[in-house]
VMD Tcl script that builds the backbone (N, CA, C; Angstrom):
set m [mol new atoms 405]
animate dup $m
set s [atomselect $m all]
$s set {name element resname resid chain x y z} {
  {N N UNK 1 A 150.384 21.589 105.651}
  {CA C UNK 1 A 149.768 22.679 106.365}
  {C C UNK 1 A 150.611 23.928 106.153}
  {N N UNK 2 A 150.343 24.793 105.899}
  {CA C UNK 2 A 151.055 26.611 105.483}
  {C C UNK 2 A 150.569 26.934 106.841}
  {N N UNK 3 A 151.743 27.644 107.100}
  {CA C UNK 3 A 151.395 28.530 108.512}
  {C C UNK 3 A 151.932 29.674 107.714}
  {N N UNK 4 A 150.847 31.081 108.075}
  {CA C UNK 4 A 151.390 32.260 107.902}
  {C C UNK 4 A 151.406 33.222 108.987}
  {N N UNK 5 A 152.738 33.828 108.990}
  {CA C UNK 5 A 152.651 34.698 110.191}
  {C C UNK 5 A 152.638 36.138 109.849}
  {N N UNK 6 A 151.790 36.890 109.998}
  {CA C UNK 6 A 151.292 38.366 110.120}
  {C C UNK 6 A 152.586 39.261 110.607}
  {N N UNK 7 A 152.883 39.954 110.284}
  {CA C UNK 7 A 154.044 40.715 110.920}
  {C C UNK 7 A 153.527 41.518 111.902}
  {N N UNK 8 A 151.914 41.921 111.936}
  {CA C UNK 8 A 151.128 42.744 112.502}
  {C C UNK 8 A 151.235 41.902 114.205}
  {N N UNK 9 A 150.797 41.277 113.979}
  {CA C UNK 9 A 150.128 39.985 114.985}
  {C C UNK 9 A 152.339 39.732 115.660}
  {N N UNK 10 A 153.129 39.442 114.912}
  {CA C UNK 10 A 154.033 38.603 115.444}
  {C C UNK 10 A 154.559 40.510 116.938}
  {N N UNK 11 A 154.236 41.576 115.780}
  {CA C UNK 11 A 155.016 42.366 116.502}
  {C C UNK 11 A 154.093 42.779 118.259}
  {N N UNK 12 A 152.800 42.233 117.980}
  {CA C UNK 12 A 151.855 42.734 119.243}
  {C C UNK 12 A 152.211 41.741 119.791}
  {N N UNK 13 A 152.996 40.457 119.741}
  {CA C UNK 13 A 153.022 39.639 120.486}
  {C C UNK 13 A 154.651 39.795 121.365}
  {N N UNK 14 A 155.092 40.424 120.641}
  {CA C UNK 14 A 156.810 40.624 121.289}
  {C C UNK 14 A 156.317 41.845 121.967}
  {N N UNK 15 A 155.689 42.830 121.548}
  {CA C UNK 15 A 155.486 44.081 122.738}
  {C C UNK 15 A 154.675 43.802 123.446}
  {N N UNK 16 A 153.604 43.021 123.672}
  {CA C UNK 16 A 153.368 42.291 125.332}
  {C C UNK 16 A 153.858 41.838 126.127}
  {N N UNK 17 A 155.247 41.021 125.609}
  {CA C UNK 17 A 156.419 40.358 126.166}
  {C C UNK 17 A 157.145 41.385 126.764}
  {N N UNK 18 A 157.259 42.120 126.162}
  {CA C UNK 18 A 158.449 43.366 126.637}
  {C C UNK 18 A 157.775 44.056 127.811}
  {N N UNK 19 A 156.148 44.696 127.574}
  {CA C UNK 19 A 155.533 44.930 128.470}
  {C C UNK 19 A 155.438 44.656 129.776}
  {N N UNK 20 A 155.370 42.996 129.724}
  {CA C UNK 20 A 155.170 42.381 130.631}
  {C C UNK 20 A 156.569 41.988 131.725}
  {N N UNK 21 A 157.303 42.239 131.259}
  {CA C UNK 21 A 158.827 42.435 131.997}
  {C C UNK 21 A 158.991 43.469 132.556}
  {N N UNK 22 A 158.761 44.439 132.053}
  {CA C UNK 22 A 158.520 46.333 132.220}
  {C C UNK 22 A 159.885 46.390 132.589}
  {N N UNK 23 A 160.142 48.291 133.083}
  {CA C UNK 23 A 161.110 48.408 133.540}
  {C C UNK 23 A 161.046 48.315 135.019}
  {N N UNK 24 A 160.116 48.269 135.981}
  {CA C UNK 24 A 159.980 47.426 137.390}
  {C C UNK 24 A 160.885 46.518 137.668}
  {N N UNK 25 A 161.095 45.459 136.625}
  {CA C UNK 25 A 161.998 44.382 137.080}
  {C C UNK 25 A 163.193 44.766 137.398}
  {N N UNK 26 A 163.648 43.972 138.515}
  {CA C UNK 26 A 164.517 44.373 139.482}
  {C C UNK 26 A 166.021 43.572 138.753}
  {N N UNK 27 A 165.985 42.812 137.719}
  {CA C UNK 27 A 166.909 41.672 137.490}
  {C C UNK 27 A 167.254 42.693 136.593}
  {N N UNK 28 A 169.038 42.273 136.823}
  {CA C UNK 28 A 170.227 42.503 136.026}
  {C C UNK 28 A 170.106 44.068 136.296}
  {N N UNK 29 A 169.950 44.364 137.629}
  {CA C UNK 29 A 170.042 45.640 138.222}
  {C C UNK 29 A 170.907 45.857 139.161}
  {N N UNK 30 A 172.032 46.798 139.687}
  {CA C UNK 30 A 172.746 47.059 141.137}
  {C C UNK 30 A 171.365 47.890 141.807}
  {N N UNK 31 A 171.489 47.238 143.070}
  {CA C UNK 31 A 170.320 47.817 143.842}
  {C C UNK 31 A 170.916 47.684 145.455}
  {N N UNK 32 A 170.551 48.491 146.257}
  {CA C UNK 32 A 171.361 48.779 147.587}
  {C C UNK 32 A 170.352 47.830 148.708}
  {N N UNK 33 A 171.793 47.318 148.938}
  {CA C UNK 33 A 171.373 46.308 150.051}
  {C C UNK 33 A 171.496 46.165 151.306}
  {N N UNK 34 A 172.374 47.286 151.734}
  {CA C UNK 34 A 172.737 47.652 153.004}
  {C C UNK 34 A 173.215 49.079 153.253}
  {N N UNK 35 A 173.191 49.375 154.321}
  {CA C UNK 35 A 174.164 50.811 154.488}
  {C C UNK 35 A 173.971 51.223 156.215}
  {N N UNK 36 A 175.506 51.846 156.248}
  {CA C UNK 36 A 175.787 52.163 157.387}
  {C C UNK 36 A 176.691 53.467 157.532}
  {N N UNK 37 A 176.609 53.975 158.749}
  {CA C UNK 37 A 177.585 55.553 158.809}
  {C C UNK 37 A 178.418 54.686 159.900}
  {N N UNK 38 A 179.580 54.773 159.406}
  {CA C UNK 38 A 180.691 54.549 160.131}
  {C C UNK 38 A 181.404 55.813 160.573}
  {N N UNK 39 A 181.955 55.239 162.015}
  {CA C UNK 39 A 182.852 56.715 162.877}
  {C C UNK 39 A 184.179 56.439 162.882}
  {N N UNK 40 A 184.734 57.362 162.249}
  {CA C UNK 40 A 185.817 57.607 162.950}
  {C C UNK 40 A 186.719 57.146 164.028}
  {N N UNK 41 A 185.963 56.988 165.064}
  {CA C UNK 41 A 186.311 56.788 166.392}
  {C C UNK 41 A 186.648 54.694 166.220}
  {N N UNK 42 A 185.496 54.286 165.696}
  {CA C UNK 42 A 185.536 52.698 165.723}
  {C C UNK 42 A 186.077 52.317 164.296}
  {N N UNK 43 A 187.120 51.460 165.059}
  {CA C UNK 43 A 187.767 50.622 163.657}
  {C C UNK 43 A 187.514 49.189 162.663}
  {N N UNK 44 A 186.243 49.079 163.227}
  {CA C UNK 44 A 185.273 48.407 162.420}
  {C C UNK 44 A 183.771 47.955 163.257}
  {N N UNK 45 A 183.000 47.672 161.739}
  {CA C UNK 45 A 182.084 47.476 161.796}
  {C C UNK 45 A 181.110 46.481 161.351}
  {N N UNK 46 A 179.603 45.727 161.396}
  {CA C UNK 46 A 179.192 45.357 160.955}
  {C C UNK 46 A 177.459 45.627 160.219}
  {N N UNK 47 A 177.576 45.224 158.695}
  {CA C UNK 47 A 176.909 46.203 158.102}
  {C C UNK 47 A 175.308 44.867 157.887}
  {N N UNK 48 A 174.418 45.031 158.438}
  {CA C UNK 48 A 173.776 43.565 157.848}
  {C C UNK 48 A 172.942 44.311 156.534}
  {N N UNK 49 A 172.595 42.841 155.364}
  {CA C UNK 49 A 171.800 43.363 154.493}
  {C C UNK 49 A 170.322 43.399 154.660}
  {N N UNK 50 A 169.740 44.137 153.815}
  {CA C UNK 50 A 168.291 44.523 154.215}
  {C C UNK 50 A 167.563 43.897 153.260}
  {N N UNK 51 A 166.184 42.920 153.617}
  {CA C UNK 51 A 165.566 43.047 152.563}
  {C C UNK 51 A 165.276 41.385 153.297}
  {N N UNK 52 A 164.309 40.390 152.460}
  {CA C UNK 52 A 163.843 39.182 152.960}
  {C C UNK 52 A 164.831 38.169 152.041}
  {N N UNK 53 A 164.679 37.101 151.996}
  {CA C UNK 53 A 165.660 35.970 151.693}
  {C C UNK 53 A 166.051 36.398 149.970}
  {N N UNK 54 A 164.577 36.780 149.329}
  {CA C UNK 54 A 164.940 36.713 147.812}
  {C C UNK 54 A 166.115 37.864 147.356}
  {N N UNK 55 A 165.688 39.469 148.074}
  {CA C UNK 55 A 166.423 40.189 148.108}
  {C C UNK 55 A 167.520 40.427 148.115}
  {N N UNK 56 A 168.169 39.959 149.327}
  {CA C UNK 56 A 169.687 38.991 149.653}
  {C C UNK 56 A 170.130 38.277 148.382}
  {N N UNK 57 A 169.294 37.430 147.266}
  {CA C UNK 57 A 169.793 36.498 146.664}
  {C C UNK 57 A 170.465 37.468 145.517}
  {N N UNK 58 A 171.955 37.189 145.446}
  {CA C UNK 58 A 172.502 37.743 144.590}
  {C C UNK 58 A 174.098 37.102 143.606}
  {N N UNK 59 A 174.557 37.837 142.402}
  {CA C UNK 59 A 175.227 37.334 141.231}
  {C C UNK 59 A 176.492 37.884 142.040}
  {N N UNK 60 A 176.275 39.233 142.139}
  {CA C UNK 60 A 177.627 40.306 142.306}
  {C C UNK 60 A 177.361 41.294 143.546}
  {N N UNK 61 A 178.682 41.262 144.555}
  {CA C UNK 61 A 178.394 42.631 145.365}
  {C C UNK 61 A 179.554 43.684 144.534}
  {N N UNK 62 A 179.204 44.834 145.224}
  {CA C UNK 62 A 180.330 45.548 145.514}
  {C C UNK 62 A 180.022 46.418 146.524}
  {N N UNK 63 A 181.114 47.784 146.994}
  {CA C UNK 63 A 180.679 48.502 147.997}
  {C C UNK 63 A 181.224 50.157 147.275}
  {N N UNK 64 A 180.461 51.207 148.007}
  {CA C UNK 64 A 180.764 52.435 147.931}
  {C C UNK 64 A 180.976 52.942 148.916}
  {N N UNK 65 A 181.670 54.628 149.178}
  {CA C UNK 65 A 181.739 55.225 150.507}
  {C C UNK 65 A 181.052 56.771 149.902}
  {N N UNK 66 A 180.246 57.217 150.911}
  {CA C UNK 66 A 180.106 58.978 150.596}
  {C C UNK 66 A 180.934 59.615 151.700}
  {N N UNK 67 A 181.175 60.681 151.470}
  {CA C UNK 67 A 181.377 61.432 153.088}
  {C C UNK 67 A 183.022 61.976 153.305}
  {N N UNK 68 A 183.576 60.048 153.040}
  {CA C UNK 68 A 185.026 61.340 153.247}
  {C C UNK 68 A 185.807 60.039 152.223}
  {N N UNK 69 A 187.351 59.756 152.140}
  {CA C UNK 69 A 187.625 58.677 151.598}
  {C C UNK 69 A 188.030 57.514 153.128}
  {N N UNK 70 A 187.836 56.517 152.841}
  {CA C UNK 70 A 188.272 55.394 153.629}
  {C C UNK 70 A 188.873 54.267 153.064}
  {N N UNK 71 A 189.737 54.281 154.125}
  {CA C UNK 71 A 190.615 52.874 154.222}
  {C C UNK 71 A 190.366 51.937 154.380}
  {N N UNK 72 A 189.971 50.755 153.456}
  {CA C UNK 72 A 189.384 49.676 154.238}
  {C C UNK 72 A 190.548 48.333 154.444}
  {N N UNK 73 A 190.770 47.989 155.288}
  {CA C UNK 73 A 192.030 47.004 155.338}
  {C C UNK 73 A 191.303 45.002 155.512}
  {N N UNK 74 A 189.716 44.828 155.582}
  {CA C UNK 74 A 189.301 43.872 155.266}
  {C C UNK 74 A 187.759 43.801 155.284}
  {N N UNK 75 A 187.521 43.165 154.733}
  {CA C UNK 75 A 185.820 43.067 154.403}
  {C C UNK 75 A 185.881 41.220 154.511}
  {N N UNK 76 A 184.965 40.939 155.696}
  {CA C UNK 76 A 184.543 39.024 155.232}
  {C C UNK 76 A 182.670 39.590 154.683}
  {N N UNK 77 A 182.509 38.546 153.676}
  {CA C UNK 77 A 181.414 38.705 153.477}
  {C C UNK 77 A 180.572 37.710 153.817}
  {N N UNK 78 A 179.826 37.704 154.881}
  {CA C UNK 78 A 178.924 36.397 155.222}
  {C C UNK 78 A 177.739 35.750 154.481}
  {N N UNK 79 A 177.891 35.034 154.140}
  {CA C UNK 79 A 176.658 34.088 153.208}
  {C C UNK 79 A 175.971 33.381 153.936}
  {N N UNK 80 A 174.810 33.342 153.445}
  {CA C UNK 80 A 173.758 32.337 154.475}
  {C C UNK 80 A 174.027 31.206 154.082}
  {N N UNK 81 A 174.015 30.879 152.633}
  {CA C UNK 81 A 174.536 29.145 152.330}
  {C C UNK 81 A 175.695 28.746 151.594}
  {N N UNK 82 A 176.267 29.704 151.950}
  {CA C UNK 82 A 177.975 29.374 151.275}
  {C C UNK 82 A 178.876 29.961 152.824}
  {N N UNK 83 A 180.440 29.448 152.720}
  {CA C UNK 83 A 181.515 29.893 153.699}
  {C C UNK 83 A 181.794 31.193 153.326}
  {N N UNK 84 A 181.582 31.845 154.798}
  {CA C UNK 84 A 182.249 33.483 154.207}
  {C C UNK 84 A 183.737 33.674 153.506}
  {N N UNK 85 A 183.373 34.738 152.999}
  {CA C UNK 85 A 184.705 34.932 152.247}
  {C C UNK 85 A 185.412 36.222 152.894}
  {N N UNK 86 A 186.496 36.490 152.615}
  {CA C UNK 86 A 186.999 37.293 153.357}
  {C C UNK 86 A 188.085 37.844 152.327}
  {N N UNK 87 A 187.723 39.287 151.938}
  {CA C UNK 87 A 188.854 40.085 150.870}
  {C C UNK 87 A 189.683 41.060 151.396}
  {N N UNK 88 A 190.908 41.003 151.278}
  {CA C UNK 88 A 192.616 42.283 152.163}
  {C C UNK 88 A 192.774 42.713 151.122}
  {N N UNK 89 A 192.773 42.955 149.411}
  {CA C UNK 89 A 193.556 44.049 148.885}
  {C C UNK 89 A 191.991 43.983 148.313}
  {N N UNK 90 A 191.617 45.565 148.886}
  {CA C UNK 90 A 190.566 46.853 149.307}
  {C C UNK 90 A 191.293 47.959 148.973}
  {N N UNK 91 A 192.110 48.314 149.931}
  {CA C UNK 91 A 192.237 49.712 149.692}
  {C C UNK 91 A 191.454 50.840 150.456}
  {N N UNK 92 A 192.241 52.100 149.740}
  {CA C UNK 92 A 191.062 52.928 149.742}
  {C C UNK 92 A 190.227 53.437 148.464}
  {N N UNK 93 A 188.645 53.553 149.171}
  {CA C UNK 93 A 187.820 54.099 148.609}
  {C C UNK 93 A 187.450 55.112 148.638}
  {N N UNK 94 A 187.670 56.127 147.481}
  {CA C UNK 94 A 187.307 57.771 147.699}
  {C C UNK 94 A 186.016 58.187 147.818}
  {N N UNK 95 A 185.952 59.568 148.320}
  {CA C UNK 95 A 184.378 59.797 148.466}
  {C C UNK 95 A 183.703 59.452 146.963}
  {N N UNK 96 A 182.246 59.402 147.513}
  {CA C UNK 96 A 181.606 58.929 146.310}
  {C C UNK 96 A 182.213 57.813 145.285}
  {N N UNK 97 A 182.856 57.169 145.907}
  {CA C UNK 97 A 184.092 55.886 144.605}
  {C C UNK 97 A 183.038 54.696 145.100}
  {N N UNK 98 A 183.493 53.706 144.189}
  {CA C UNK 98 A 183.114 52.384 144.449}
  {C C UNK 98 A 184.501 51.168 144.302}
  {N N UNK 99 A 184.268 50.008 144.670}
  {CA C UNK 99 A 185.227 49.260 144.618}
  {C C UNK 99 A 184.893 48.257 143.360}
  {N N UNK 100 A 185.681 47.303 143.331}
  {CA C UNK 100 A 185.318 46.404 141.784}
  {C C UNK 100 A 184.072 45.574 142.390}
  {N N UNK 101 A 183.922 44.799 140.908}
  {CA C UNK 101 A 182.614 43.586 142.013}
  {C C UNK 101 A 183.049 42.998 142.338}
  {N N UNK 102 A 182.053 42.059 143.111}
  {CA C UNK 102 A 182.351 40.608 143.442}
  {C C UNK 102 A 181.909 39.573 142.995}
  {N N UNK 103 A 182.357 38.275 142.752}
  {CA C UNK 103 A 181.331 37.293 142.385}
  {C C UNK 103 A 180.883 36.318 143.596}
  {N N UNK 104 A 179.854 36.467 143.521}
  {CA C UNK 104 A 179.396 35.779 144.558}
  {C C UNK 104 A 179.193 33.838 144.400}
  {N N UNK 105 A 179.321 33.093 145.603}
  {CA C UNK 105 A 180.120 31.730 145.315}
  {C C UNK 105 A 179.056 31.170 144.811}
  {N N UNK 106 A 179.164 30.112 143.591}
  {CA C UNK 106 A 178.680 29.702 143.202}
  {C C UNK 106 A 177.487 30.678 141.925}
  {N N UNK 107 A 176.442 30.474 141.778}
  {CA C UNK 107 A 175.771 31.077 140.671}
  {C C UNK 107 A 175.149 32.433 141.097}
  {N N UNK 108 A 174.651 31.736 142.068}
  {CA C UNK 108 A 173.978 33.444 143.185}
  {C C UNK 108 A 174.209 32.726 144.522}
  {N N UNK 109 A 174.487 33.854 144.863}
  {CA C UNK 109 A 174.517 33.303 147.260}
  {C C UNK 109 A 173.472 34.686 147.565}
  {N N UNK 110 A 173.454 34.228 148.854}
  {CA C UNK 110 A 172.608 35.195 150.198}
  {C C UNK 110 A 173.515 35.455 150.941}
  {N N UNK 111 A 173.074 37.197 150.751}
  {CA C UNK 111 A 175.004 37.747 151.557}
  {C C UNK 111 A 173.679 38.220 152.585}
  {N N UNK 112 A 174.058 38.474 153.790}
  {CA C UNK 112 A 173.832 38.114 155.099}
  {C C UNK 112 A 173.930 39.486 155.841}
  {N N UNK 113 A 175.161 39.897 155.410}
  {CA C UNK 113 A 175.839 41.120 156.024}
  {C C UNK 113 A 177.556 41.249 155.916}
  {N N UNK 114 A 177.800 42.095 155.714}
  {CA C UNK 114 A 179.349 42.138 155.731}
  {C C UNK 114 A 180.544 42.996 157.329}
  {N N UNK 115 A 181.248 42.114 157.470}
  {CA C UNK 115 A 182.129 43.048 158.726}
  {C C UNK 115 A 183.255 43.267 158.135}
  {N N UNK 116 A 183.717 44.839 158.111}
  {CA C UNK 116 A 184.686 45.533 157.757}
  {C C UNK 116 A 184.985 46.131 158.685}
  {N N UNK 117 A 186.723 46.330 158.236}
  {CA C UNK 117 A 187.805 46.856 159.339}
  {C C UNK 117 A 188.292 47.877 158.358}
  {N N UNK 118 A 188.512 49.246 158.946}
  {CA C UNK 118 A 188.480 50.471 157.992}
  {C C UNK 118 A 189.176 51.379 158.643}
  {N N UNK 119 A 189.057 52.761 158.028}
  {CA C UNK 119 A 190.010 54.211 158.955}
  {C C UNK 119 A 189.544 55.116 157.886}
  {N N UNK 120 A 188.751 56.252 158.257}
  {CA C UNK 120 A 188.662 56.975 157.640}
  {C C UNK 120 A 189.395 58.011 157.592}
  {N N UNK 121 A 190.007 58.286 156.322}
  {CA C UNK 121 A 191.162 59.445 156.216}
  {C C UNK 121 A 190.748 60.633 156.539}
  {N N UNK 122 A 191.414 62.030 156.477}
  {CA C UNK 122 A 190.727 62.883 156.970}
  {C C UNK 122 A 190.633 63.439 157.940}
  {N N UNK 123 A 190.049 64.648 158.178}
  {CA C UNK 123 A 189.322 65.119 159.498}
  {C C UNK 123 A 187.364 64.662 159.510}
  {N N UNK 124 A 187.322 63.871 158.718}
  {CA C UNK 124 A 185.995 63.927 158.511}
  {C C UNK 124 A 185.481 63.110 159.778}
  {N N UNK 125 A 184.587 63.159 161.114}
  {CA C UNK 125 A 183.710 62.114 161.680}
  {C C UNK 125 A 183.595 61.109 161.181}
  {N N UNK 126 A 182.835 60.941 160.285}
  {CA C UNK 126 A 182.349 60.001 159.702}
  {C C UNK 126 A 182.000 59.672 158.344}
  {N N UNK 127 A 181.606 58.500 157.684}
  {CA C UNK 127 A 181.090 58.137 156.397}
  {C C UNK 127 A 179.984 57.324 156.040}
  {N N UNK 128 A 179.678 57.324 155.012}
  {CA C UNK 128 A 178.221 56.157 154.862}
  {C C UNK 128 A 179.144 55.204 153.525}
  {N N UNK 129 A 178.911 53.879 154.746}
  {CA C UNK 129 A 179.281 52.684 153.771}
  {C C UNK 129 A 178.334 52.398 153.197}
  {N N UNK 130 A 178.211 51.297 151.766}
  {CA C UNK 130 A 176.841 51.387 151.229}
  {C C UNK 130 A 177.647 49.615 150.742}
  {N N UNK 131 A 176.581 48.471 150.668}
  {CA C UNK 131 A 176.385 47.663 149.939}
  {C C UNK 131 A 175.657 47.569 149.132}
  {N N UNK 132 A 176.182 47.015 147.874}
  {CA C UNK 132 A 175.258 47.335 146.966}
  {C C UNK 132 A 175.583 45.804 146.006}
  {N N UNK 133 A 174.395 45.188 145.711}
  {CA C UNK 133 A 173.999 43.787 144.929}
  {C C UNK 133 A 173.493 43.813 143.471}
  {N N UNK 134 A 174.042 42.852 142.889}
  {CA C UNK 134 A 173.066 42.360 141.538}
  {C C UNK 134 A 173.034 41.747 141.226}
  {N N UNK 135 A 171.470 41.499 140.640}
  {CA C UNK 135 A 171.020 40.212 140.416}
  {C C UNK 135 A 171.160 39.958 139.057}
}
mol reanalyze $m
mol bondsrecalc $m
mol representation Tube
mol addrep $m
């Protein structure tokens, strides 16, 4: 049996494929999963994530700050089906900065929400913490 393949035909069949993924898809994207304005005044907080179970399901966190720079002296990150984890060399994060990623336990987890203990430098009020996931 000869099979011949059309180059015409093979290439309409890979750009339907591609199509059909589009750029919509949300995978192998950082996409924001939480956020909160933290004060000044309180030395920590808790940030929950937004979104329904699949949303939550994620590879990598990390976090950003806008507003002023902050100190963060611990972050636990709560998982719905893994033991929270809990990270001390943080630092500070400058305005608009981000921190490294994370890997989340196992292949992907459901982060839940995170509680951080912080100080924002400055005279600034306040800041917007941001979680941010990828899948």
């Amino acid at each position: 049996m000869n099979i011949k393949i059309y180059p015409v035909k093979a290439f309409a069949l890979v750009a339907a494929g591609i199509l059909l993924l589009g750029p919509g898809s949300r995978a192998d994207d950082w996409f924001l999963l939480g956020e909160r304005t933290i004060k000044a005044t309180d030395p920590n907080t808790d940030v929950k994530s937004e979104g329904d179970r699949w949303h939550k399901d994620v590879k990598r966190v990390k976090f950003s700050v806008e507003g002023s720079d902050v100190e963060i002296t611990k972050i636990v990150l709560n998982w719905d089906n893994r033991p929270d984890k809990t990270i001390t060399e943080i630092g500070t994060i400058k305005a608009s900065g981000q921190t490294a990623e994370v890997d989340a336990p196992g292949r992907k987890g459901r982060l839940t929400g995170v509680k951080i203990q912080y100080k924002i430098l400055g005279n600034a009020p306040t800041a917007i913490f941001k979680i941010w996931g990828y899948d």
